[in-house]
C-alpha positions in Angstrom: 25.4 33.8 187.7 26.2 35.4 184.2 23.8 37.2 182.2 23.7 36.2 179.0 22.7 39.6 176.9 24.0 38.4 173.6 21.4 35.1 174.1 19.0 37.0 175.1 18.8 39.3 172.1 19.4 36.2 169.9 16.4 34.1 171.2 14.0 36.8 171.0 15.1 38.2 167.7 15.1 34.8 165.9 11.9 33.5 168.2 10.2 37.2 166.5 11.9 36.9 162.8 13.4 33.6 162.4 11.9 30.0 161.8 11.7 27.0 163.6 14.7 25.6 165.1 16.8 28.7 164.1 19.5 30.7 167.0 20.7 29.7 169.9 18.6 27.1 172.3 17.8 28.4 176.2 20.6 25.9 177.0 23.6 28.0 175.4 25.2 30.8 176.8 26.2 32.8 174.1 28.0 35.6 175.8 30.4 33.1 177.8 30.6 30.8 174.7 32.3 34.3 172.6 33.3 36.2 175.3 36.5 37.9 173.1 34.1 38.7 170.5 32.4 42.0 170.2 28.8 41.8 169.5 26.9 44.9 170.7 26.6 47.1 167.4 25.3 44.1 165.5 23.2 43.4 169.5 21.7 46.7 169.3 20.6 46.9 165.7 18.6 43.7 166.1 17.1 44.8 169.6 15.9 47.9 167.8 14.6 46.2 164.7 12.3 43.6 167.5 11.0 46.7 169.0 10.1 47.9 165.7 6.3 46.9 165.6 5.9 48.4 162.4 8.7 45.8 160.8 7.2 43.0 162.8 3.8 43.7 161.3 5.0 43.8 157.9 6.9 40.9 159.0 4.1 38.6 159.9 2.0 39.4 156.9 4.9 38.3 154.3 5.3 34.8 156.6 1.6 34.3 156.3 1.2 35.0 152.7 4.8 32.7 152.6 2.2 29.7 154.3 -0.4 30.2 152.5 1.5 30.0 149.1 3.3 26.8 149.9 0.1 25.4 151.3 -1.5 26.2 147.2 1.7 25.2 145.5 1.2 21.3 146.9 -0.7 20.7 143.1 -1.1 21.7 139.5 -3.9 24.2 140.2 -1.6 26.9 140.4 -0.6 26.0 136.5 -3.8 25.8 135.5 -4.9 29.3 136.7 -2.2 30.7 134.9 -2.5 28.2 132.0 -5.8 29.7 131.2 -4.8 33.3 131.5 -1.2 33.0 129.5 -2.5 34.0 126.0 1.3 34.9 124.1 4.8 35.2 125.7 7.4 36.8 123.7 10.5 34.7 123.1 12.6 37.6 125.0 10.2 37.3 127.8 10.4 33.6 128.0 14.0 33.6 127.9 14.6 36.2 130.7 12.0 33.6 132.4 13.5 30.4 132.0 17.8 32.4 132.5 16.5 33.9 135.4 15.3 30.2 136.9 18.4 28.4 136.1 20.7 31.6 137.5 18.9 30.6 140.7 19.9 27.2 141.0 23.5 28.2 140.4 23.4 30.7 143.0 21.7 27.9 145.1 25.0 25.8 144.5 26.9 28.4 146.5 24.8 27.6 149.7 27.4 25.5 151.7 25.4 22.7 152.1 25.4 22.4 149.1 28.9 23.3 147.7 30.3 20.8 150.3 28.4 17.4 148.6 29.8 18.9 145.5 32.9 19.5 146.7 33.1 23.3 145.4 35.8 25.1 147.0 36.4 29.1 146.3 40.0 29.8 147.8 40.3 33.3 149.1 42.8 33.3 152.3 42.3 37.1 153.5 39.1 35.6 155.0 38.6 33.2 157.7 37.1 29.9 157.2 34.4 30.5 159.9 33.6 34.3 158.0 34.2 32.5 154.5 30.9 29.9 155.2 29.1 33.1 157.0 29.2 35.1 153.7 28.5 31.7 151.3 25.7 31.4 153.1 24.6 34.9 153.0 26.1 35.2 149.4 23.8 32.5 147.9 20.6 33.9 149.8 21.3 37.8 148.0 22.2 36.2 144.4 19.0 34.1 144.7 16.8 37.3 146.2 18.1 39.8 143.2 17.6 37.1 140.9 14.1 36.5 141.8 12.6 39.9 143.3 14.9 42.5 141.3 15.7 40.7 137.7 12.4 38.2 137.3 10.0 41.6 138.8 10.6 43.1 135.5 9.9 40.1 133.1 6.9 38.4 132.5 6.5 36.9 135.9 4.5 40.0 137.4 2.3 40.4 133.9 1.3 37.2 134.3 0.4 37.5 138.1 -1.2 40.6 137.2 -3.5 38.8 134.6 -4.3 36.1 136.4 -5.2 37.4 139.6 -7.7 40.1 137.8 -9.3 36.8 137.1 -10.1 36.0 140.4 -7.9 33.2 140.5 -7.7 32.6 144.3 -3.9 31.3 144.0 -3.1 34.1 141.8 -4.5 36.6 144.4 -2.2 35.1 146.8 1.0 34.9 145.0 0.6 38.2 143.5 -0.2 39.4 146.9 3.3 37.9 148.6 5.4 39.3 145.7 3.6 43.2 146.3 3.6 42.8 150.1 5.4 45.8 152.0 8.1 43.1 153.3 9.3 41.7 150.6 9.2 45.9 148.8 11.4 46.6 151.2 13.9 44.6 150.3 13.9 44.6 146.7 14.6 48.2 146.8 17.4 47.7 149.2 19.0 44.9 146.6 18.2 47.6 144.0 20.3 50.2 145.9 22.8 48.4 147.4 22.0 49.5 150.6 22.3 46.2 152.4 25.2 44.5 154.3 25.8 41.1 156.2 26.1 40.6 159.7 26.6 37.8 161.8 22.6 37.2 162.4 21.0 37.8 159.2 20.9 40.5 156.3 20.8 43.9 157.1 18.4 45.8 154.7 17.8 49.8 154.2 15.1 50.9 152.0 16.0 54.7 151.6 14.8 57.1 149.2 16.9 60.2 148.8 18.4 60.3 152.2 14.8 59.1 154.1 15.0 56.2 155.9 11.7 54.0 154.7 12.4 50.7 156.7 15.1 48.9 158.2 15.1 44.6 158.3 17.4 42.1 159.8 16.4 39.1 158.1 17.3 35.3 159.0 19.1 33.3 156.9 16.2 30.3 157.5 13.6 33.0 156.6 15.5 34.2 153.7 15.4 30.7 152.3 12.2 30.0 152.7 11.0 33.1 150.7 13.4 32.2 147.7 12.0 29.0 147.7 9.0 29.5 147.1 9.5 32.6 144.7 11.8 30.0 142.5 9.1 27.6 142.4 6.2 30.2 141.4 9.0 31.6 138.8 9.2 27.3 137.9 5.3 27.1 137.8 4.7 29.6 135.4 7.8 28.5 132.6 6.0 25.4 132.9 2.6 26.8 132.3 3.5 28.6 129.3 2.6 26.5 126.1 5.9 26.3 124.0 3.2 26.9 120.8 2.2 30.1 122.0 5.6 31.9 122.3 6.0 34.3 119.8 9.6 34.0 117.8 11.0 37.4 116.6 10.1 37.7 112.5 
């Protein structure tokens, strides 16, 4: 009987950090199904990031905070806690809003789901097909996270959470609360220093500050999804929240 390590690292890995439906079922044997292929490095990093109880804490708070946002976002009370806070907006701020929205659909587009049904094809022989979709995939998923947590953290997005949560607005509490969480820190500083990489699993991310080592993360693409999603349509939520009368034009 073969032992199937690479399976067994997979399933509990993605049954720790992934989402429903996501890696390999119990009835595949990964390790005879790629036996030529060399997985232990990439094997061993996620194996130390599922024994990392620290990463899985941080981990479970940020998919909690993930539920309990999409479980508020099923309405317009969102918009009208945020409606009632929004006094101005400067036209630069609105526009590095509304830019930063639409740069998010078109990274979206790259997704190969997508690209496919629009028949988008980016020709680049050095790679193989099977890599090319890997790093589409993983391509769309970075765009759309540095889009949303590195460029829109700057703009208005975060004033306005700021304001409104202050407020007690209870939605407000709990967006503002996913966008802060430790989880999601973590790897908006690793977009902001470059210190991440793909592998064949998920997206490696290394928060680092002068040579320290602050947290490691493999994240799954499903997972990855999921939390642009939902940052996107809280981005979407408040452009549409703020009243075109109350942006203030430059003199």
């Amino acid at each position: 009987m073969n032992t199937d390590l690479y399976g067994h690292s997979l399933r509990k890995f993605y049954n720790r950090f992934g989402m429903e439906n996501e890696g390999p079922s119990n009835s595949i044997n990964v390790s005879s199904l790629l036996p030529s292929i060399d997985f232990s490095d990439e094997i061993k990093l996620i194996d130390k990031i599922c024994n990392d109880q620290t990463v899985f804490g941080k981990f479970k708070e940020c998919r909690m905070l993930i539920n309990d946002v999409a479980d508020s976002l099923q309405d317009e009370s969102f918009m009208n806690e945020i409606n009632n806070t929004i006094i101005d907006v400067k036209n630069d701020d609105y526009e590095h809003l509304t830019n930063g929205i639409f740069w998010q659909y078109l990274a979206s587009v790259l997704d190969p789901k997508v690209s496919e049904k629009l028949d988008i094809n980016i020709p680049f022989n050095p790679l193989p097909s099977i890599h090319q979709e890997l790093l589409k995939t993983q391509g769309s998923l970075i765009f759309r996270l540095y889009i949303g947590l590195v460029y829109m953290k700057e703009g208005p997005i975060i004033n306005i959470l700021k304001r409104s949560q202050r407020n007690k607005n209870p939605i407000s509490q709990k967006v503002y609360k996913l966008m802060k969480c430790d989880y999601v820190r973590h790897i908006r500083n690793a977009l902001s220093h470059s210190t991440f990489k793909s592998t064949s699993f998920g997206i490696y991310f290394k928060d680092e500050d002068k040579g320290i080592l602050k947290c490691e993360i493999v994240a799954s693409p499903k997972f990855l999804d999921s939390l642009t999603t939902w940052i996107m349509l809280i981005n979407y939520q408040c452009s549409n929240a703020i009243d075109p009368k109350n942006i203030k034009h430059k003199d």
